[in-house]
BAPA-939761 format. One line per 2 residues: for each residue z, x, y of C-alpha. Coordinates in nm, 2 decimals, m for minus. Layout:
<pabas>
Z:X:Y  ...
</pabas>
This chain:
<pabas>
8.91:14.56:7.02  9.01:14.78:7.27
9.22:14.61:7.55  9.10:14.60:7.96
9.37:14.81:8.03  9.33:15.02:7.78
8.94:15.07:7.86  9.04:15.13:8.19
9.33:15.43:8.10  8.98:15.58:7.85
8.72:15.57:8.14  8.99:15.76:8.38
9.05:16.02:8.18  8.68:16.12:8.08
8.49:16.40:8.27  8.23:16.33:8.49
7.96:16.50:8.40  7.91:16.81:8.60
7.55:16.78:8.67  7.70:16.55:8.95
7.77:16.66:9.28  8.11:16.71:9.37
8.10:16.45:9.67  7.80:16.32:9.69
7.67:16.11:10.00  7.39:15.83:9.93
7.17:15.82:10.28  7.15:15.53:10.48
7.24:15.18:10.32  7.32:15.29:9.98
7.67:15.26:9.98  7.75:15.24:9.57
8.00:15.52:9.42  7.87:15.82:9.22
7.76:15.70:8.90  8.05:15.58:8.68
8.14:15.75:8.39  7.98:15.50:8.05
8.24:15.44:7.83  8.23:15.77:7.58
7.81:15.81:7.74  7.62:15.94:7.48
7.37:16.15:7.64  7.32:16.28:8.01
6.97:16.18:8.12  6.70:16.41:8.30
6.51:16.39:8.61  6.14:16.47:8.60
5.98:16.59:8.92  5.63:16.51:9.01
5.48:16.84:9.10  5.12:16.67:9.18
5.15:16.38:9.33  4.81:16.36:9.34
4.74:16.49:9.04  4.87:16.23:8.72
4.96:16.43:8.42  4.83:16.39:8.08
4.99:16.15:7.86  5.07:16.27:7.49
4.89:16.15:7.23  5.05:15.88:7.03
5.19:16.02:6.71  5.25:15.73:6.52
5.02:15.43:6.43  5.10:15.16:6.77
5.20:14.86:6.77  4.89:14.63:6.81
5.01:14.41:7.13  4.79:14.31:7.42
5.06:14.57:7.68  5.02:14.81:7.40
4.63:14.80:7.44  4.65:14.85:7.83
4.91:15.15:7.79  4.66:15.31:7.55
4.36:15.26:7.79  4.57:15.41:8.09
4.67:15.70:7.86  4.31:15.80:7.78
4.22:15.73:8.13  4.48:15.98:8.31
4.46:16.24:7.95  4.07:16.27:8.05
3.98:16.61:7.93  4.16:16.85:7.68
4.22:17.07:7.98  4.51:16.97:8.13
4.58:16.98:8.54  4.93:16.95:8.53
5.13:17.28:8.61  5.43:17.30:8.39
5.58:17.61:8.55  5.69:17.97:8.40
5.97:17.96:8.19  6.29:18.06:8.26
6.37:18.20:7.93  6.65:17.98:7.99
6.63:17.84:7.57  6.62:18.14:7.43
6.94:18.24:7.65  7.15:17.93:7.57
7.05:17.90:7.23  7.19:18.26:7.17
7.55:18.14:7.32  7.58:17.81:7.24
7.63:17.60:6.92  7.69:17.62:6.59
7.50:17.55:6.27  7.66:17.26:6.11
7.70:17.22:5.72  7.79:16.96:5.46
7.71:16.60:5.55  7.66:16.67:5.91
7.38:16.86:5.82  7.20:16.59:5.63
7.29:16.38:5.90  7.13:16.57:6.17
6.78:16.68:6.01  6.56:16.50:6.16
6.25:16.47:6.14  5.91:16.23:6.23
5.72:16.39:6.01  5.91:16.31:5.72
5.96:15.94:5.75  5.86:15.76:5.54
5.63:15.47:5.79  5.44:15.64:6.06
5.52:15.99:5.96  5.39:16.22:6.30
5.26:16.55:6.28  5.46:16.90:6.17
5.59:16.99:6.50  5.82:17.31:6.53
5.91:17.47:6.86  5.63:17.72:6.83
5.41:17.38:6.86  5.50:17.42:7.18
5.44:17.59:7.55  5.78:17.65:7.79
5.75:17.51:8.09  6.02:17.51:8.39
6.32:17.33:8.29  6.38:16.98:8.41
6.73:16.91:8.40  7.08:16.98:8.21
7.26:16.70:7.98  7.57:16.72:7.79
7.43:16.86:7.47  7.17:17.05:7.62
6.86:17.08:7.83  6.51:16.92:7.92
6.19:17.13:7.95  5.86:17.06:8.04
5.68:17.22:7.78  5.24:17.14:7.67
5.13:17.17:7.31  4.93:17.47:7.14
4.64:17.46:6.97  4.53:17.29:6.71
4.71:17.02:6.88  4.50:16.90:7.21
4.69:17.03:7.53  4.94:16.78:7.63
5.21:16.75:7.85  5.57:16.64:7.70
5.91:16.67:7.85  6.09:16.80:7.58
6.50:16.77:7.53  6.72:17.00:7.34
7.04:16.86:7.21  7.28:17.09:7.04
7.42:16.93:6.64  7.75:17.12:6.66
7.83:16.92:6.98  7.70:16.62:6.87
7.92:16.63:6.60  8.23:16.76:6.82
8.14:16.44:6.98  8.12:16.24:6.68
7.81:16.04:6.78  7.58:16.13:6.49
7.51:15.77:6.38  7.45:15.69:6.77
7.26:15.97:6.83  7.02:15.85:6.51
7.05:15.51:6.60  6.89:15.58:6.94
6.63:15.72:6.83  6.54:15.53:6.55
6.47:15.21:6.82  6.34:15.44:7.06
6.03:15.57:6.81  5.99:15.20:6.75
5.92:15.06:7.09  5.54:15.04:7.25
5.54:14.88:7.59  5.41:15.06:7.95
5.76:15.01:8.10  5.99:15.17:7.81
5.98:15.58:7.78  5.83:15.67:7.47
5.95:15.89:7.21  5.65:16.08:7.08
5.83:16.28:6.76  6.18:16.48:6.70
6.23:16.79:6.50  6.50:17.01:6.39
6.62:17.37:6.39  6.89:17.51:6.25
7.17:17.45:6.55  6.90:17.18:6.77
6.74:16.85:6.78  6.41:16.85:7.00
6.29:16.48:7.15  5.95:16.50:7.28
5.96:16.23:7.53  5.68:16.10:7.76
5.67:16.32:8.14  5.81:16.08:8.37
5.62:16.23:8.66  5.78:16.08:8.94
6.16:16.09:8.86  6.46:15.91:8.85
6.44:15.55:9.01  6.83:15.63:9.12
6.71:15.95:9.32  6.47:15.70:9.50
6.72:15.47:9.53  6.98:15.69:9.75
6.74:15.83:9.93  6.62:15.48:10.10
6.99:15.29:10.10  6.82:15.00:9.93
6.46:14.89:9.87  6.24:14.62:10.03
6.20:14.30:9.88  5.83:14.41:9.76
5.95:14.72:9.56  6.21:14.52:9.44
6.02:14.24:9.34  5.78:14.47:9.16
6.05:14.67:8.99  6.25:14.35:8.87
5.90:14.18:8.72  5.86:14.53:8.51
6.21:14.48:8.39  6.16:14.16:8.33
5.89:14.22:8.10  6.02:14.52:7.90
6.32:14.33:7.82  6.11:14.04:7.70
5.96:14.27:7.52  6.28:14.42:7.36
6.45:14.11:7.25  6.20:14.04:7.10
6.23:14.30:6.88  6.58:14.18:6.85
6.66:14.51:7.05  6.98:14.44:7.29
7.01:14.75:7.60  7.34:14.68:7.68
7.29:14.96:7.98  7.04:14.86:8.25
7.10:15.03:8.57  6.93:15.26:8.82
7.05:15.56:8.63  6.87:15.55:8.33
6.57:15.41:8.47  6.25:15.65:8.55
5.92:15.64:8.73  5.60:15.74:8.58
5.32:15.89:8.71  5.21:15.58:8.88
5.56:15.48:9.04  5.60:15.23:8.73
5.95:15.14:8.60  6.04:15.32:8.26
6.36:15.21:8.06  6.48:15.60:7.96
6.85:15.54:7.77  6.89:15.38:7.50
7.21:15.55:7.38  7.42:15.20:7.41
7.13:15.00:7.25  7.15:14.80:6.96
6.92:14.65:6.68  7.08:14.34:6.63
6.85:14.06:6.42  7.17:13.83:6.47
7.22:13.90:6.81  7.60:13.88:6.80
7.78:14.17:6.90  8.16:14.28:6.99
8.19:14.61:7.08  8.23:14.72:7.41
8.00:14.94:7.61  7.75:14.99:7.89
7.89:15.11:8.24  8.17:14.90:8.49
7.99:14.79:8.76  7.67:14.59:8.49
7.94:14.48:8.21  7.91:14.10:8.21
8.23:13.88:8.21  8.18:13.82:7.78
8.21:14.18:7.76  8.51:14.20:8.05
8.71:13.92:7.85  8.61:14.11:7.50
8.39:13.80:7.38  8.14:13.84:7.14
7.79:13.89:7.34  7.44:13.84:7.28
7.14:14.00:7.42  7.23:13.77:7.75
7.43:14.12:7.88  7.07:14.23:7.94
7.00:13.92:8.16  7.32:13.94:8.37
7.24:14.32:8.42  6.88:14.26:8.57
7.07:14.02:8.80  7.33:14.31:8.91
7.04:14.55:8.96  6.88:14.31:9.18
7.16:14.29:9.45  7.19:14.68:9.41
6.81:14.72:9.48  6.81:14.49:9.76
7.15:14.57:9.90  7.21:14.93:9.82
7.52:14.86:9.61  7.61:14.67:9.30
7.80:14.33:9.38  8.10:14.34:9.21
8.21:14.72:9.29  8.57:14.76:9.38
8.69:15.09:9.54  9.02:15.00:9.47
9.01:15.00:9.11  8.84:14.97:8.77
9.11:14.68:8.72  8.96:14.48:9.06
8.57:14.52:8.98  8.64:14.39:8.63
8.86:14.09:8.78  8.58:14.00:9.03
8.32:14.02:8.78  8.54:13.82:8.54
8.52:13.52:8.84  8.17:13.58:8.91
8.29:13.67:9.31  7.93:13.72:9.42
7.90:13.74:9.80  7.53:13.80:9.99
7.48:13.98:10.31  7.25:13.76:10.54
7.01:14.08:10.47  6.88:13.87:10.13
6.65:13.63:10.21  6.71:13.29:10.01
6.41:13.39:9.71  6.57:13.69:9.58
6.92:13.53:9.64  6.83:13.20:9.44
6.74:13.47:9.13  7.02:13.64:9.20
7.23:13.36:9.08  7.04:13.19:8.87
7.12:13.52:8.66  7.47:13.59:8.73
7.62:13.31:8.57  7.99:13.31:8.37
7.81:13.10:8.09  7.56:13.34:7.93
7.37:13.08:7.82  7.34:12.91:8.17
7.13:13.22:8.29  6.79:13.24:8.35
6.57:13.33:8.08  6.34:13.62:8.11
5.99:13.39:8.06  6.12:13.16:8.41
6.24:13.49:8.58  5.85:13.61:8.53
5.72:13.28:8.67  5.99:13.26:8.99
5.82:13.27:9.32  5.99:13.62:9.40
5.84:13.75:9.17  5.51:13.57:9.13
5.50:13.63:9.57  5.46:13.98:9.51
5.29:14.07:9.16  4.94:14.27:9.21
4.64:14.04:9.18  4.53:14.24:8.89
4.86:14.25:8.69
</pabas>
């Protein structure tokens, strides 16, 4: 196990990735650094603009037989409620030719194992197989955003598939390898394609090439949640409140299916094409029936003390992170960030130094804490944070 300091040393010398801004400048309140660096991040996330905001796009057709739960039900009535007709509304823009052009100058094809490793395929599983899908399944739309092994596009399906609109996410084998994250990379999406519930993105299928890996991923049409997030400083307690119940849920929802995130924060959250919360990374998750882990991952600012002090950690992590992401909604930062150094956030979250601005009112500050506690076991499970008054005070009537 790797020691504090010697975590530290790793996360100074990695390269930001350069989809970043050189110095960028969060408006108003939101005072948090760029984006830490994860510890060896496995994948760059996308952001999905919402060309129609009036307009909701189509949702894809599920692929695989769904899970039969009561959220799963509701997120299959909204999908056939906003698909409506075969004839999509959504404009998915003229292609840039932009994947035929990288393709022809970047990777390589891999061989031996690797190659094994790396062919994969929904359709060929052996529960829920999907479809045949090949890139000619699909329309190129405008491209949505650039990660470290490749790029997103918003793409619809041909015929004799009904016209749906995907984002669809390119991810190059030769770098994956160059990376070494092949067993991540498979484990990511093998508990992604799994997971049914209105506030998790879904993974629709994934197919192969001979240098690519293509994830068709549900259109998140309004964005990234972070991109929201700077541009207001912080939210109001009524967003907040809303956005925290959702997380709530989902993570309810993946423990259950003994799924642990390990990386909840504003970055790798997305908004939908109703403004609700969708959990989009799950390169640091794990599938862990004993719920006993040791290694150490997830990003500085959200690592809980067990993971600071190198404990072994349960799916608790994901409790302390809701409580982080919390003070960040309400108060535009995380609450344990140090400018100084890596070394001083990771001793203040070791001692729990949580401080409030007389900005959070004495609701959201009683959850707060209730969720950042040293002992995981002393925090707030995720059935009592769905029946607190902050979050009960401002859930819809009809939720």
């Amino acid at each position: 196990m790797a020691s504090i300091g010697a975590v530290t040393r790793q996360i100074a010398n990695l390269e930001i990735s350069g989809s970043q801004p050189a110095n960028p400048r969060p408006k108003l309140g939101h005072t948090k650094q760029p984006s830490q660096t994860n510890v060896a991040k496995l994948l760059t996330k996308y952001a999905a603009p919402n060309p129609h905001a009036t307009k909701p796009p189509p949702r894809a057709p599920s692929p695989t037989k769904p899970l039969t739960t009561r959220s799963t039900k509701a997120t299959e009535t909204t999908a056939k409620k906003v698909a409506g007709s075969s004839k999509p509304d959504l404009d998915i823009g003229k292609s840039d030719g932009g994947m035929e052009l990288e393709n022809e100058k970047r990777g390589t094809t891999v061989n031996g194992e690797a190659a094994g490793d790396l062919a994969l395929d929904s359709s060929m599983v052996v529960e829920n197989p999907t479809p045949k899908w090949t890139l000619h399944s699909f329309e190129i739309g405008r491209p949505l955003g650039k990660g470290k092994f490749g790029r997103v596009y918003m793409v619809r399906t041909k015929p004799p598939h009904q016209p749906y609109t995907l984002a669809l996410k390119t991810l190059y084998k030769s770098e994956i390898v160059q990376s070494r994250v092949e067993k991540q990379l498979r484990r990511e999406i093998e508990i992604q394609q799994n997971l049914r519930h209105p506030n998790v993105l879904r993974l629709y299928g994934y197919f192969h090439d001979d240098k690519r890996i293509f994830l068709m991923l549900e259109f998140a049409g309004k964005g990234e949640l972070y991109k929201q997030l700077s541009k207001h400083g912080q939210f109001s307690e009524r967003r907040s409140s809303r956005y925290i119940d959702q997380m709530a849920d989902a993570l309810a929802y993946l423990h259950s299916k003994h799924v642990i995130h390990r990386d909840i924060k504003p970055e790798n959250l997305l908004l939908g094409i109703n403004g609700e919360l969708k959990i989009a990374d799950f390169g640091w998750s794990v599938h862990a029936p004993g719920n006993r882990r040791m290694t150490l991952c997830g990003t500085l600012d959200y690592l809980p003390p067990e993971m600071v002090e190198s404990k072994e950690h349960s799916e608790k992590v994901d409790l302390w992170a809701l409580g982080v992401l919390t003070y960040e909604f309400l108060v535009g930062n995380p609450p344990f960030e140090d400018r100084r150094s890596a070394q001083s956030t990771y001793r203040r979250i070791a001692k729990v130094d949580l401080h409030f601005p007389g900005t959070v009112s004495a609701e959201p500050r009683d959850l707060i804490t209730k969720l950042l506690q040293y002992e995981p076991e002393k925090r707030l499970p995720l059935t009592t944070v769905l029946k607190h008054p902050w979050i009960v005070r401002y859930r819809p009537k009809d939720a």
